[in-house]
N, C-alpha and C positions, 0 to 999 in steps of 0.2 A: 697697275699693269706692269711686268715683268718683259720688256724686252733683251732680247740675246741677238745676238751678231754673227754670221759665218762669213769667212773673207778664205777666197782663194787668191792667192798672188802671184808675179811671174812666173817662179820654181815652181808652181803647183802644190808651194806648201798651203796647210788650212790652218783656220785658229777661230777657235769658238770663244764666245767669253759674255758674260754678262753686260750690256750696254749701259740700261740703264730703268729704273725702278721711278714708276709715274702713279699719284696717289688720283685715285678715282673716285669723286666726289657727287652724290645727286645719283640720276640716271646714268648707266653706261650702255647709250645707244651706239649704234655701228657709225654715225655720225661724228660722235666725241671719241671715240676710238681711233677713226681715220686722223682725226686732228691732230690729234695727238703724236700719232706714229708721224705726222708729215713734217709738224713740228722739231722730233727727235733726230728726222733724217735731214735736217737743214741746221738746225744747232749742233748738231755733232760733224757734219762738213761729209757723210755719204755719199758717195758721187748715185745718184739716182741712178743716171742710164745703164748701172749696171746691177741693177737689181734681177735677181734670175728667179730668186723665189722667196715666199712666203707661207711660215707655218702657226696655225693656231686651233687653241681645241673648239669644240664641238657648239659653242655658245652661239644663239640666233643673232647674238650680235657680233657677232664675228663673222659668221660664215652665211647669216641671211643674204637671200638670192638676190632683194633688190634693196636694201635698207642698212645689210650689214659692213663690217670695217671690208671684209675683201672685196665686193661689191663695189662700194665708194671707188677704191684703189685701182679697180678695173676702168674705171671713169673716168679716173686722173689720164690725162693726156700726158704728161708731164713724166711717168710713170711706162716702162716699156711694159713688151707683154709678158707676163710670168709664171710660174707656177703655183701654185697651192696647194696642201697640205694638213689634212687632219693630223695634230703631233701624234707621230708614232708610239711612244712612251705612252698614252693616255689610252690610245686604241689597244693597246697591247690589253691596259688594264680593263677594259670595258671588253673586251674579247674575253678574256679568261674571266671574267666576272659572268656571263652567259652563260654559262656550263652550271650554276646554280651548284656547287658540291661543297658549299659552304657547310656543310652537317658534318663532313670526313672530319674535317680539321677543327671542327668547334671544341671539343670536348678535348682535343689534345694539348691546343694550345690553351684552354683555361688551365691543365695542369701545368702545363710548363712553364706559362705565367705566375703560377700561383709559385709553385718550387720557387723557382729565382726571386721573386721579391721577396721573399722572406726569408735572413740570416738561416735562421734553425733548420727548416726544412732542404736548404741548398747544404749545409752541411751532413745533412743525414743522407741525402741522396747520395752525395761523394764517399761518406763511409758505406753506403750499399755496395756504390761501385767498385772500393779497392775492396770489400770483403769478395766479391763475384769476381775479383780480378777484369770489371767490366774496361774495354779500352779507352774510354768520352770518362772524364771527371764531373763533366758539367753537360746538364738538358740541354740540346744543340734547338737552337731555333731555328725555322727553316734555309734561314741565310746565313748559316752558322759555315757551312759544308757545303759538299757538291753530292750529297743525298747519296754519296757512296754506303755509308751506314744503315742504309735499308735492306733488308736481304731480298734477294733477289725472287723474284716471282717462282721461274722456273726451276730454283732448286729448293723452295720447299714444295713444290707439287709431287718432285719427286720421291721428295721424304716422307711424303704423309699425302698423298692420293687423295683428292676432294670428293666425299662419300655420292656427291650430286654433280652431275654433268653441267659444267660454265655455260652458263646463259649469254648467250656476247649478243643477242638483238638487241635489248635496252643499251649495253654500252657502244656498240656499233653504232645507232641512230644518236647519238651524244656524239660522238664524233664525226657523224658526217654531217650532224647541224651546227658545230664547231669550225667544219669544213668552209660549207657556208656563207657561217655571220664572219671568217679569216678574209675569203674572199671578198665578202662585200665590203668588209671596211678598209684594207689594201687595195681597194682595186686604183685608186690614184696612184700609185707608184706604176702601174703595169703604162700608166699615159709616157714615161720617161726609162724605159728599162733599158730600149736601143741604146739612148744616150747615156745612161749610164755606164751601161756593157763597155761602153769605146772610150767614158772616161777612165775606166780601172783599165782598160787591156787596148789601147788605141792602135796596133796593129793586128786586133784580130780581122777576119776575114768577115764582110758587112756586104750587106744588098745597098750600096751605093742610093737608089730613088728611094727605098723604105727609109735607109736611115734621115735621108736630106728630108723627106715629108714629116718624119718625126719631130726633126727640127723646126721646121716651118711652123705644125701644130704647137708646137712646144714654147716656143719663142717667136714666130714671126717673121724668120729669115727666111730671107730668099731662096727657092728651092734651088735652084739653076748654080747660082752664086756658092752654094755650100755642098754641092755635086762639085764643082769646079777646082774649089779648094779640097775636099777630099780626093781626087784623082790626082791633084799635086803635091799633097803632101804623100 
């Protein structure tokens, strides 16, 4: 198990950093999970009462309703009240992975694969290139670039007219079930968006009772109390 750390300080600087790598042995119930994490935040000196949140992927032992590690952690008294977190990075890929378009790209990246690992073939591509004056030396993998080297939709439509009128209901309905599965797996961040608004921009203009019940759900403070101090700062 792979634990990471986010610490904000007085300045309001941040700093992420890998904490600390725990080897999981037998079963990994949400039981042995919790232990574990309690363990790491008492050996490494964590001040508990300032835990605001916690992120982990999608596993029933993690995130199970009455069994799992976040679960347990809601039990903990010891433990304030906090947030949770499907990891975004993981959602991202289980979202674009839905769209099923894995056939576009099959067949290009076996060539592109195949070019670059072999000497010969990665040489002949490069002499294609400088004989066409082509401007890339080398097959760009998709995180090569920022996909500028794609030509652009609407000007080859205009170059060469599609004999057949664009069908856009099949890819319209790909995108608004993209919409969606976006939605559904985001929708825990929409629980903290006030608070977050007032952490990046903290004198913008706020509905004062909205934003303090945000907080309350959010954390557990007191709505009155943080009405109070918002009208004083």
């Amino acid at each position: 198990m792979a634990v990471f750390v986010r610490m904000v300080f007085g300045d309001f600087a941040t700093k992420e950093d890998l904490l600390k790598f725990i080897p999981l042995k037998g079963h990994t119930t949400g039981q042995e999970l919790y232990s574990h994490l309690k363990h790491i935040i008492s050996s490494e000196k964590i001040p508990i009462s300032k835990v605001v949140g916690l992120t982990t992927d999608g596993a029933t032992a993690m995130v199970g309703c009455d069994k799992g590690q976040v679960a347990f952690c809601r039990k903990d008294e010891s433990l304030p009240q906090f947030l949770c977190y499907h990891c975004i990075i993981h959602q991202q890929a289980l979202c674009g992975s839905f769209l099923k378009l894995n056939n576009v790209m099959k067949l290009e990246i076996k060539i592109v694969n195949k070019t670059r690992a072999q000497s010969l073939e990665r040489r002949l591509f490069k002499s294609l290139a400088d004989k066409i004056d082509y401007q890339y030396r080398e097959l760009l993998l998709h995180s090569d670039h920022d996909a500028k080297h794609f030509p652009i939709l609407s000007e080859k439509i205009s170059e060469k007219p599609m004999e057949k009128p664009y069908g856009s209901k099949y890819h319209v309905e790909i995108v608004s079930n993209l919409k969606v599965n976006f939605k559904n797996r985001f929708k825990d961040f929409n629980e903290m968006t006030l608070v977050a608004q007032f952490v990046v921009s903290p004198f913008m203009e706020i509905d004062i009772q909205q934003f303090a019940t945000s907080v309350m759900q959010s954390f557990g403070e007191d709505i009155v109390a943080t009405e109070m101090e918002l009208i004083a700062f």
